[in-house]
C-alpha positions in Angstrom: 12.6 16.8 -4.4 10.6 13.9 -4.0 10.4 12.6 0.0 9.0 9.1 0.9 8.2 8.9 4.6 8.3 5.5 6.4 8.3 3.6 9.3 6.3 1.6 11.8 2.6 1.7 12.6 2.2 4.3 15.5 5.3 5.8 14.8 4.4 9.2 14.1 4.4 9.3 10.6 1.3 10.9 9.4 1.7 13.8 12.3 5.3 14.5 11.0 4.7 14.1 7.6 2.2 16.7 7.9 4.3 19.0 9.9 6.9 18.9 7.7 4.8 19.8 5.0 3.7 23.1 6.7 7.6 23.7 7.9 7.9 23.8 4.2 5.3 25.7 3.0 7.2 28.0 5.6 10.2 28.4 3.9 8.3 29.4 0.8 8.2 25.8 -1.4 4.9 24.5 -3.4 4.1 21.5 -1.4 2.3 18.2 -2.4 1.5 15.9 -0.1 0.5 11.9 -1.1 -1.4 10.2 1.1 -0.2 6.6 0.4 -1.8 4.9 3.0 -5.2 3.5 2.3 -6.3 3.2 5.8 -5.6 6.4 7.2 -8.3 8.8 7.5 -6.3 11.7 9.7 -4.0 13.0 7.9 -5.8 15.7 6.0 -7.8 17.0 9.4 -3.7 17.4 10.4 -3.2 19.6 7.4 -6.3 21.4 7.4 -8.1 20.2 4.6 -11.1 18.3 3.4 -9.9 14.4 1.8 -9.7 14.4 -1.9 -11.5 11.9 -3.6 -9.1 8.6 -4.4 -6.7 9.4 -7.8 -8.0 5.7 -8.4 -11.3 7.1 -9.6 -9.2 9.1 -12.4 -8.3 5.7 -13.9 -11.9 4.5 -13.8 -11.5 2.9 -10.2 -9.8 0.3 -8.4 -12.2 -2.4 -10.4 -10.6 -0.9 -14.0 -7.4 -0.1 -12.7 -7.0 -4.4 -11.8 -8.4 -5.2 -15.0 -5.4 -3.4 -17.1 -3.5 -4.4 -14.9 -4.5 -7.9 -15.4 -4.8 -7.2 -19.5 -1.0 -6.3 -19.8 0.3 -8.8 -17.4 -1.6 -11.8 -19.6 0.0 -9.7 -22.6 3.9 -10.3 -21.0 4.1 -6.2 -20.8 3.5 -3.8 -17.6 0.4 -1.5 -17.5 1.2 2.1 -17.8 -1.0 4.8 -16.6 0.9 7.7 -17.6 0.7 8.7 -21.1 3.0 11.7 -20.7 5.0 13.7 -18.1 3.2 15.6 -15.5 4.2 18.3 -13.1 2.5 18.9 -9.7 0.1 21.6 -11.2 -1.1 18.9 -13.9 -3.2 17.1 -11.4 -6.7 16.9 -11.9 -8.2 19.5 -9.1 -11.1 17.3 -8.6 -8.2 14.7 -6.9 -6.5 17.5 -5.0 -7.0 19.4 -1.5 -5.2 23.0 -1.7 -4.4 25.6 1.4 -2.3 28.3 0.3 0.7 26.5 -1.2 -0.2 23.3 0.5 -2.0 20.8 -1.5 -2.8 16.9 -0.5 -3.9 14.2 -2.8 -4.9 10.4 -1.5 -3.7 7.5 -4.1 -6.6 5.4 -2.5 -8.4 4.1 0.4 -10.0 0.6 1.9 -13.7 2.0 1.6 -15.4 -1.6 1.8 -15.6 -4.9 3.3 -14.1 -7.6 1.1 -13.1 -5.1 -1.4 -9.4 -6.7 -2.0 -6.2 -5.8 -1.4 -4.3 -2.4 -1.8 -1.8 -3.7 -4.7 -3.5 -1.3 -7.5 -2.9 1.6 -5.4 0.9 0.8 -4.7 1.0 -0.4 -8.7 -0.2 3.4 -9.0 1.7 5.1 -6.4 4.9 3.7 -8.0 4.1 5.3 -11.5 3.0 8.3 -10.2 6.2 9.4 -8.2 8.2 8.1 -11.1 5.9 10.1 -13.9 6.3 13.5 -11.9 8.6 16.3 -12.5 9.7 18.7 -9.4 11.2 22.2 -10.1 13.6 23.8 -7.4 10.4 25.6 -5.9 9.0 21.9 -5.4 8.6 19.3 -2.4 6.8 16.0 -2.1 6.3 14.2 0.8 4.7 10.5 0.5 3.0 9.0 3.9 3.2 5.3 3.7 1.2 2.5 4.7 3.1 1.0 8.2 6.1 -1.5 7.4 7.9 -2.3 4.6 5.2 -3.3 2.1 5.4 -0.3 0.0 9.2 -1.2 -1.0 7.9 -4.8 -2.3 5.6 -3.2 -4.5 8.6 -0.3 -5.5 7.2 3.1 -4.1 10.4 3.8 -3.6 11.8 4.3 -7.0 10.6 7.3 -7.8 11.6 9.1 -4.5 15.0 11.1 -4.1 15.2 10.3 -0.6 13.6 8.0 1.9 12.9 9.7 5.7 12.2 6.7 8.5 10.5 7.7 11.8 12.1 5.8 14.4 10.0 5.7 17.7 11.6 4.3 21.4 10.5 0.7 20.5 12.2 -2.7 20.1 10.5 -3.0 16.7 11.4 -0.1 15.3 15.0 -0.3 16.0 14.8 -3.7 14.3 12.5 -1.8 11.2 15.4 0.4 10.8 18.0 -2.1 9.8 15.8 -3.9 7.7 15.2 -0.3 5.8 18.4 0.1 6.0 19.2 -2.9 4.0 16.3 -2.6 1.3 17.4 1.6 1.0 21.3 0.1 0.6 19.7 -2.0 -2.2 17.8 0.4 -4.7 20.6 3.0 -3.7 18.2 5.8 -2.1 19.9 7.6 0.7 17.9 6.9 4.3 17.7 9.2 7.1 16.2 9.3 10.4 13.7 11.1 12.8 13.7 10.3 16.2 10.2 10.6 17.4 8.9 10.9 21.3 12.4 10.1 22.3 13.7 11.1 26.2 17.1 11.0 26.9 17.1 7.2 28.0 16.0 5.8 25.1 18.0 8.4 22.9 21.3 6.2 24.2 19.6 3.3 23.2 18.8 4.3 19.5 22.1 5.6 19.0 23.8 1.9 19.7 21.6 0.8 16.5 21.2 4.0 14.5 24.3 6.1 12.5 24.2 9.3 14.5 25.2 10.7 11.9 22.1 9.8 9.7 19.7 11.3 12.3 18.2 14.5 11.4 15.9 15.7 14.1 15.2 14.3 17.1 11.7 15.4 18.4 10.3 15.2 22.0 6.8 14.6 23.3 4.8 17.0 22.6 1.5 17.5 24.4 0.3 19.6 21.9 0.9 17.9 18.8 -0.5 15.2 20.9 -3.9 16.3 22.2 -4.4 18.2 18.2 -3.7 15.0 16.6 -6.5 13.2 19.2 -9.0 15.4 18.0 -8.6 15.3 14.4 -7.6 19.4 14.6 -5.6 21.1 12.0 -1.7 21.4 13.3 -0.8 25.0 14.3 2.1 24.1 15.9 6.1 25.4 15.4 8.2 23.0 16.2 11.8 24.2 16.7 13.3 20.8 15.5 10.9 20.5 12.3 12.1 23.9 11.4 15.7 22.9 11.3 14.8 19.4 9.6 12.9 21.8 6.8 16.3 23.8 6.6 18.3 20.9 6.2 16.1 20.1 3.2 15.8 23.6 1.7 19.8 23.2 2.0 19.8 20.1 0.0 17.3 21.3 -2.3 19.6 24.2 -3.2 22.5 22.6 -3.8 21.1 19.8 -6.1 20.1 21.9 -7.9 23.1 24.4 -7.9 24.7 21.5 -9.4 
C-alpha cells in the first residue's frame, strides 16, 4: 500500500510520517519512506538515519533530468524514467537509508541558490510511485512538500490513499476542503489526523471535518516535541499511532484478501 501524507506547513507531517513508519515496522511490514519534500532536512534525524543522497543523481541530476524533460516535451511525448517495473528492493542502495526494516529515500532537495524550481523532482516523484509494485508485506509512506502543489504536478496518482494532517488552525480547516475537493477529483480516498488538538479545538474541527474520516486524533506531546527540536531519533510509542498503524494493517489485509 502506497500512503501520500499531506497537509499544511507546520502541521506535523514529517514527525508523523515518521512515526508512522516505525508503528509499522512494528507490526512487522517492510517500510519505505519518500522524502518528497526538497526543503526538509529533519526527517531522517526523526527516523534515525543518515540522508540518502537525492534519487535525482540516479538520472544524471536535476540539470539532465530538465533536459529530457525538455527533449520529449519539444517531441509532443512525456519523458519516462522508468524503463521497467520496480519493487522496493530494486532501488539503488547508494539512494537509500536502511534501519532494520526501515528504509528512507529523498526524491531531491533545494541544495543552491538560484538553482530553479522543484518541478523535476515532483515530474519524478509522480513516476516513481506509479512505477512501484508493493506486496502485502509492503508500506510506503510519501512526506510532502507543505500545500497542495504536489497534486498540480500529480504525486498523487500513484498513491492508494492520501492521509492529511489537520492541525488547530483556520488554514488548515480551509486546506482540508480544498483536499477534499482535489482527492474527490482523481478518486483517492482522504483521511484525517488530528494533530496537537485539545478538546476545544476538537469541537471546532469536527463542524468542518467528516468525523467519520478521522483516524487518530493525537495530543501534544512534549516528548515528540522536545526530540523533534533537537534533531533526535523518535523513540516514542504513541498509543494513538499504534491504532492508526492497525487500522492500516486492517486495510492492508483485506485488500489484499480480496
Amino acid at each position: 500500500m502506497k500512503i501520500l501524507v499531506c497537509g499544511k506547513g507546520g502541521c506535523g507531517k514529517s514527525t508523523l510520517t515518521a512515526l508512522l513508519a516505525q508503528a509499522m515496522c512494528r507490526q512487522g511490514y517492510n517500510v519505505l519512506v519518500v522524502d518528497n519534500d526538497e526543503s526538509n532536512f529533519g526527517l531522517h534525524r526523526q527516523l534515525g538515519m543518515e540522508l540518502p543522497q537525492d534519487f535525482l543523481n540516479y538520472f544524471g541530476g536535476k540539470k539532465e533530468l530538465v533536459e529530457k524533460m525538455m527533449k520529449a516535451f519539444s517531441s509532443g511525448e512525456k519523458a519516462t524514467f522508468f524503463e521497467h517495473r520496480w519493487e522496493i528492493s530494486d532501488i539503488p542502495e547508494a539512494y537509500v537509508s536502511k534501519n532494520g526494516n526501515l528504509s528512507l529515500m529523498a526524491v531531491g532537495k533545494i541544495h543552491d541558490s538560484g538553482e530553479g524550481c522543484a518541478c523535476p523532482m515532483g515530474a519524478l516523484s509522480k513516476q516513481l510511485l506509479k512505477n512501484i509494485d508493493t506486496s502485502s508485506n509492503d508500506f510506503v509512506l510519501v512526506d510532502t512538500e507543505a500545500g497542495i502543489e504536489h497534486f498540480g504536478r500529480g504525486v498523487e496518482e500513484g498513491c492508494d490513499i492520501l492521509l492529511m494532517v489537520v492541525d488547530p488552525s483556520y488554514e488548515s480547516i480551509r486546506l482540508a476542503e480544498k483536499i477534499s475537493s482535489l482527492a474527490d477529483s482523481i478518486e483517492k480516498p482522504l483521511y484525517y489526523i488530528c494533530n496537537r488538538i485539545e478538546d476545544a479545538s476538537m469541537e471546532i474541527l469536527l463542524d468542518a471535518i467528516p468525523g467519520s474520516k478521522i483516524l487518530a486524533t493525537v495530543p501534544i506531546n512534549g516528548s515528540i516535541f522536545k526530540a523533534g527540536l533537537l534533531g533526535e531519533e523518535f523513540r516514542i510509542n504513541v498509543p494513538e499511532i499504534e491504532e492508526l498503524s492497525g487500522f492500516l494493517k486492517n486495510m492492508q489485509e483485506s485488500e489484499y484478501q480480496n
